[in-house]
C-alpha positions in Angstrom: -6.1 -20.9 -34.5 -9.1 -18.2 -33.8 -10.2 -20.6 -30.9 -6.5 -20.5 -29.5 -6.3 -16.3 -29.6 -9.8 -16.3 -27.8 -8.8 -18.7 -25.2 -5.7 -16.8 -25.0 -7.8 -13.4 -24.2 -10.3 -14.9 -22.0 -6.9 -15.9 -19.8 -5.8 -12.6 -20.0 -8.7 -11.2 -19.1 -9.4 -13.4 -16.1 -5.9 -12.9 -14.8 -6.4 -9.4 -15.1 -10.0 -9.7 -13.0 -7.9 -11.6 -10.8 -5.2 -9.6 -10.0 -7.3 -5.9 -10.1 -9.9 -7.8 -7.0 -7.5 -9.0 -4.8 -8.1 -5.9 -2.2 -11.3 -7.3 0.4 -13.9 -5.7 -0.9 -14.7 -3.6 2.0 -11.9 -2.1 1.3 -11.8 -1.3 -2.6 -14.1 1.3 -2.4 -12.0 3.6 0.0 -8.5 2.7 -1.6 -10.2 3.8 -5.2 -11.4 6.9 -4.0 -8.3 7.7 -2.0 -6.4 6.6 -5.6 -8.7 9.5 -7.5 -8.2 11.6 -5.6 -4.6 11.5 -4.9 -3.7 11.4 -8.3 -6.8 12.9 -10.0 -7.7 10.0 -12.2 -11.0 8.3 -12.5 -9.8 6.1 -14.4 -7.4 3.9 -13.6 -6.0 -0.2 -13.4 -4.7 -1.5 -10.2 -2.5 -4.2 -10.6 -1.0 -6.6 -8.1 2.9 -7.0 -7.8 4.0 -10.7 -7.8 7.3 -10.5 -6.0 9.9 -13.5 -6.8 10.4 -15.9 -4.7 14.1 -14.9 -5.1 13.6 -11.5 -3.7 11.3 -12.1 -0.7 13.5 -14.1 1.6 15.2 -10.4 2.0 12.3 -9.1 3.1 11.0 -7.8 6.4 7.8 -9.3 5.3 7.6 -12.0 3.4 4.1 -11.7 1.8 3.7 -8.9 -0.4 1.6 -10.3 -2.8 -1.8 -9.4 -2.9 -1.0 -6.2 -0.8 1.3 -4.4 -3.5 -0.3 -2.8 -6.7 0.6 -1.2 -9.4 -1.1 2.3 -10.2 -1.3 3.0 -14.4 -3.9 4.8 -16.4 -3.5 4.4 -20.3 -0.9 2.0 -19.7 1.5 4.6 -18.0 2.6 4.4 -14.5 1.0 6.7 -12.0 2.2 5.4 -8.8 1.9 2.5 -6.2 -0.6 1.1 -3.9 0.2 -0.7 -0.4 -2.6 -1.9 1.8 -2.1 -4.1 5.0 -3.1 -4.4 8.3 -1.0 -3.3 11.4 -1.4 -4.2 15.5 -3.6 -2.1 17.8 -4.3 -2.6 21.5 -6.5 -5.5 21.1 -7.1 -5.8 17.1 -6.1 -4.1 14.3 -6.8 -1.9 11.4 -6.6 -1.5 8.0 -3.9 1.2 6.3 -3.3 2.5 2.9 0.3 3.7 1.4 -0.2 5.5 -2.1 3.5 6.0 -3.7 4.1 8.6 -6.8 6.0 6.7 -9.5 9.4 8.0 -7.9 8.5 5.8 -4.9 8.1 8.7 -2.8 5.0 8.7 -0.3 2.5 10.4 -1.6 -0.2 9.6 0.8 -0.9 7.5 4.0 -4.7 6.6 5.1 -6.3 4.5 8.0 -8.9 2.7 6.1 -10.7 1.0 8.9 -9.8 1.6 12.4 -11.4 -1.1 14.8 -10.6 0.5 18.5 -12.6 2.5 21.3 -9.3 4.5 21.8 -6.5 5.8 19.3 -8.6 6.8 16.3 -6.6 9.9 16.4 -3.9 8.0 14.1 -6.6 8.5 11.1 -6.2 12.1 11.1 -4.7 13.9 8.4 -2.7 16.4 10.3 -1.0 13.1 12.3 -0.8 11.3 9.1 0.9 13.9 7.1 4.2 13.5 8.6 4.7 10.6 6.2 4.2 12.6 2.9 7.1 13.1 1.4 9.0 9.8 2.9 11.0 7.5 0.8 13.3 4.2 0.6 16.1 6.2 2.0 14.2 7.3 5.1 14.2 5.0 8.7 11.7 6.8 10.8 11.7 6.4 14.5 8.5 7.1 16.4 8.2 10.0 19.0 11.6 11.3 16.9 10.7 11.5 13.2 7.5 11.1 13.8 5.3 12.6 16.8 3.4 10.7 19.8 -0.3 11.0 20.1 -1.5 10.7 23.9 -4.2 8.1 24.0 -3.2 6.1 20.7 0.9 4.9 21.6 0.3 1.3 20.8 -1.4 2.2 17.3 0.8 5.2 16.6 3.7 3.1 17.0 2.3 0.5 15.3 1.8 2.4 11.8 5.2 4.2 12.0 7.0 1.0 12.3 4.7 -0.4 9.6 5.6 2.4 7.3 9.4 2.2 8.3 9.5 -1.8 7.5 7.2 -1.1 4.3 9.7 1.7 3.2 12.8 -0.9 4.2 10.8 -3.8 1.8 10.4 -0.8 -1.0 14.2 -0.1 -0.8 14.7 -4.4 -1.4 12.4 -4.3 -3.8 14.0 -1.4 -6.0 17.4 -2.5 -5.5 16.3 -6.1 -7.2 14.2 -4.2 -10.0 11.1 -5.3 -9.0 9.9 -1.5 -9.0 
């Protein structure tokens, strides 16, 4: 009986290691400190979102996993976490999405950009156009959301990003999975 409840720990807490690590590691130290920031926590537990089979075939993107977290500190929901990659000229680059726990945009970040040209997309003044967005919102670049001269292809490429993430988190709602 005891050895059954510690096995039954140790595979919580390994599912738990599992699921807080899944961000590349390069990576984990910027989404953290974006995460403190954003919400002023230090502390906090990033959990990934397992998305049923059921649900993803309505998707614009059929893997979430591994790329949608769940933000709680004490147990209590502070928000969400998207990271991904999105198309630029000739590579691509790493983004963040942090989401308040009313799945409203709370902050959008260029975590690694991998170009000569069209850095400009990791400013903050470009990204904030985002803040604020939500499930109900379909941007349209150089409409909703301005052009920068120089970075088109990577400009456009993180507002339709954000427009199909903020389509997937309007799916995902409706089927309770947030």
């Amino acid at each position: 009986m005891k050895i059954h409840k510690i096995l039954s720990f140790l595979l919580i807490v390994a599912s738990v290691s599992f699921f807080s690590f899944s961000i590349p590691k390069n990576l984990k130290k910027k989404v953290n400190k974006e995460i403190k920031k954003t919400f002023t926590v230090e502390d906090f537990m990033l959990t990934s979102i397992v998305v049923p089979d059921s649900v993803k075939i309505k998707l614009q993107e059929k893997v979430l996993n591994d790329k949608l977290f769940k933000i709680e500190k004490d147990e209590e929901l502070i928000g969400y976490a998207f990271v991904d990659k999105a198309p630029s000229k000739t590579d691509e680059f790493d983004y963040l999405i942090l989401l308040d726990k009313n799945l409203i945009v709370a902050k959008t970040k260029v975590l690694i950009y991998r170009e000569d040209y069209g850095g400009e997309i990791g400013s903050r003044r470009w990204l904030k156009q985002f803040i604020g967005k939500s499930l109900k919102d379909k941007l349209k670049y150089e409409k909703d959301i301005m052009a920068i001269s120089g970075a088109t292809i990577s400009a456009s490429s993180m507002t339709i990003a954000i427009n199909n993430f903020l389509q997937n988190l309007e799916i995902l709602h409706q089927n309770k999975v947030l």
